[in-house]
N, C-alpha and C positions, 0 to 999 in steps of 0.2 A: 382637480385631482392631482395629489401628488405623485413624481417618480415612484414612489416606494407600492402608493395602492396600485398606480397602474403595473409594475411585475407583478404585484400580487394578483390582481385582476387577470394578467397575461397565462402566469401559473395556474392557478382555478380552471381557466377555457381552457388547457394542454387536459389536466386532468379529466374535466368537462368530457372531452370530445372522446379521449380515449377507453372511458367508461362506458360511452354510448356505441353501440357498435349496430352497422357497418360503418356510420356515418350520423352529419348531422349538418341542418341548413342554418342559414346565418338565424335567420328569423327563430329556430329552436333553442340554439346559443343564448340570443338574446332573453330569453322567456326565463331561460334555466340562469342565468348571472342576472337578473333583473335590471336589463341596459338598454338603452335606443336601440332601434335596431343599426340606425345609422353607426352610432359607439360600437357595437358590433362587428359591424363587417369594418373597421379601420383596426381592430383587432387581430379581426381575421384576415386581411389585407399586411399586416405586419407579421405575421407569424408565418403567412405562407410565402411572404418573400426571405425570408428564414428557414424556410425549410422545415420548420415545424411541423407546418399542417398542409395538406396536397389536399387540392378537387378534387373529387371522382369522377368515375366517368360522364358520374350522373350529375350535367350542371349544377351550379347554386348546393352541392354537397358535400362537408369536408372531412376526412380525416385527420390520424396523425401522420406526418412526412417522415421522411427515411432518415433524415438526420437525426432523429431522435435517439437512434442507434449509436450515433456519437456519443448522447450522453449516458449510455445504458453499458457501454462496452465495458468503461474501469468495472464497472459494477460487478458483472458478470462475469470477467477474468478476475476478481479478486475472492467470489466465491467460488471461480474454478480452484484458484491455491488454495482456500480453506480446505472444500470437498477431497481434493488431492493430497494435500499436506498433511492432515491430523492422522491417518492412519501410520505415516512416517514418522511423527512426531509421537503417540503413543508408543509406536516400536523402541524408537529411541531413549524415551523414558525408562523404558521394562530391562535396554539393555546397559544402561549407565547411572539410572537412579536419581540422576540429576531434572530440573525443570526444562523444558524445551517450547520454545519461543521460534513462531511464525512473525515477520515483520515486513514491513513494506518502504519504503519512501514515500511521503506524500507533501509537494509543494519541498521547503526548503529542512524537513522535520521526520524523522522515521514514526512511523504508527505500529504497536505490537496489535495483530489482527487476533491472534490465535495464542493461548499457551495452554500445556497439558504442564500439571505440578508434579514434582514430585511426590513421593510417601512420606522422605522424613516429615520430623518435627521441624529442623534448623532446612530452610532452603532457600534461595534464591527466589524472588516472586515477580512478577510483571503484571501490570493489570490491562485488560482485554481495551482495548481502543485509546488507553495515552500513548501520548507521544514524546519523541523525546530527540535531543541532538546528534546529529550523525556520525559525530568527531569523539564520542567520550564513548566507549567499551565497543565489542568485539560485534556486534548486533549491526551496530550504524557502520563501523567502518571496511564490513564485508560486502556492504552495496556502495559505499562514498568509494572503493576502490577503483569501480568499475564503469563508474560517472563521468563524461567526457570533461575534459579539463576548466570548460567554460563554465559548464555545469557544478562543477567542484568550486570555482572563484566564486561564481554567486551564490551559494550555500555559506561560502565565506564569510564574505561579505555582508548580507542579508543575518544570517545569525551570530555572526563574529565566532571564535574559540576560545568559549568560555570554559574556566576553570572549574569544573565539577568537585573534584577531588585532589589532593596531592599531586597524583598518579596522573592525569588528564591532559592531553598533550596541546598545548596553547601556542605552540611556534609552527609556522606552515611548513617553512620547508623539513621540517621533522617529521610531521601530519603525513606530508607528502612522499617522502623517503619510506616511512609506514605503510602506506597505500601502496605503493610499489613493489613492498617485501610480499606484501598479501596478495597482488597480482599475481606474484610469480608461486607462491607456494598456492593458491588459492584457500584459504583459510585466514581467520584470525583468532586470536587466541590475547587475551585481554586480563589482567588483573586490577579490581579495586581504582578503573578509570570512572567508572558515574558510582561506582558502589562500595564503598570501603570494604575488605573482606570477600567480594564473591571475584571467581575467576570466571572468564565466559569463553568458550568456545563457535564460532559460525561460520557459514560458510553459504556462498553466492546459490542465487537460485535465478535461470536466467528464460524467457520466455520463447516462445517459437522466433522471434526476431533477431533473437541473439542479446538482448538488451538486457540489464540488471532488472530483475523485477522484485524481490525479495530477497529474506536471509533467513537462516534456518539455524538456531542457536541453540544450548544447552548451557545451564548456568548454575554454579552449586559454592557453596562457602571454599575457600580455599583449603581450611584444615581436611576435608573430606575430598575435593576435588584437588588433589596436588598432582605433582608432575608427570607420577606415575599412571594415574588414574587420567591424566591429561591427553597424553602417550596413546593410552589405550582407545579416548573417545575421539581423539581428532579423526582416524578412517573413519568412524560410525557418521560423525553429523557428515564430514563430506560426500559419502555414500549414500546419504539421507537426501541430502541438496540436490544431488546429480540426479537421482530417484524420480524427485517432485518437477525436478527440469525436464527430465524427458515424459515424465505423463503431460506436463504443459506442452508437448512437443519443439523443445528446446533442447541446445548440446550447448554444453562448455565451452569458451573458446579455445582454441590450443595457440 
């Protein structure tokens, strides 16, 4: 059997067991994945020193283990910001006209989770689940702000500072000098760096730990979003951000 069928095998019995409720015995396992019984319980002997899967009280009976929770947790805090965020994100929409964009960090790469469009014809667009680099417009570099230094290098590093557009800032200590303006004002405000023509506005959105967890953006062509109109939405998204941080039960740092 190969590495790859046995996670897959491994995977199967998580679902297996968690579908079967209260429980299930090695000897059931095996019936239901058609395996030795023996194949079985080294299965089930590798999963429950992983914490996957716990005995019951009832010898020879297993569930699923608390660790599982480990991997269910992003899950469930990311549909916490969705549930949270889109009523802010609608508001936002009705009071600036432009498109507003929910995003995350995920690994070394920002992921758009959520956007509400605008009405125009001419808008700004993101599509729900690509991802994109944390260094090129206003979206990435409202949570690369807030990223511990280390964490900042290996994002570096790992995806280098690629030149998107003209506009796209490819020198670090530049990159860096940028993060630090956005620090201190909490905001960033972006033109034509991944996108020729649209301007973006975002701002941090941080969890009950203090920790960057998202960014909460609006984004529109510059002819229609200019300086004025800029001016006016920078309080709206950072009032939008602060908003979604304290339903996540989070505060800003000061």
């Amino acid at each position: 059997m190969t590495e790859l069928s046995t996670l897959a095998r491994g995977i199967e019995m998580l679902f297996l067991v968690g579908r079967s409720l209260p429980s299930m015995t090695v000897s059931e396992i095996a019936s239901a994945t058609n395996l030795l019984e023996s194949t079985a319980y080294r299965y089930v002997a590798t999963l429950r020193a992983r914490g996957l899967l716990d005995e019951c009280e009832e010898p020879g009976h297993y569930r699923l283990g608390l660790r599982i929770l480990e991997l269910a947790r992003p899950v469930v805090h990311q549909l916490d910001i969705l549930r949270i965020g889109l009523p802010t994100m609608r508001n936002l929409v009705a009071a600036t006209g432009e498109t507003a964009v929910l995003a995350m960090i995920r690994g070394t790469m920002g992921i758009c989770l959520e956007k509400v469009e605008s009405s125009h014809g001419l808008k700004a667009s993101w599509d729900r689940g690509a991802t994109f680099r944390l260094h090129g417009g206003a979206t990435g570099k409202a949570m690369l702000a807030f990223v511990s230094p280390r964490i900042l290098e290996s994002i570096v590093e790992k995806e280098g500072l690629v030149k998107l557009t003209d506009k796209t800032t490819t020198d670090l200590e530049l990159l860096r000098q940028e993060l630090a303006d956005i620090r201190e004002k909490g905001f960033a405000v972006t033109e034509g760096e991944e996108t020729p023509g649209v301007r973006a506005i975002a701002a941090p959105v941080f969890d009950h730990l203090g920790n960057i967890t998202a960014s909460l953006t609006i984004g529109g062509p510059v002819a229609r979003l200019d300086w004025k109109a800029t001016e006016s939405a920078i309080p709206l998204v950072v009032e939008g951000a602060k908003e979604i941080t304290r339903r996540l039960g989070g505060s800003w740092p000061t």
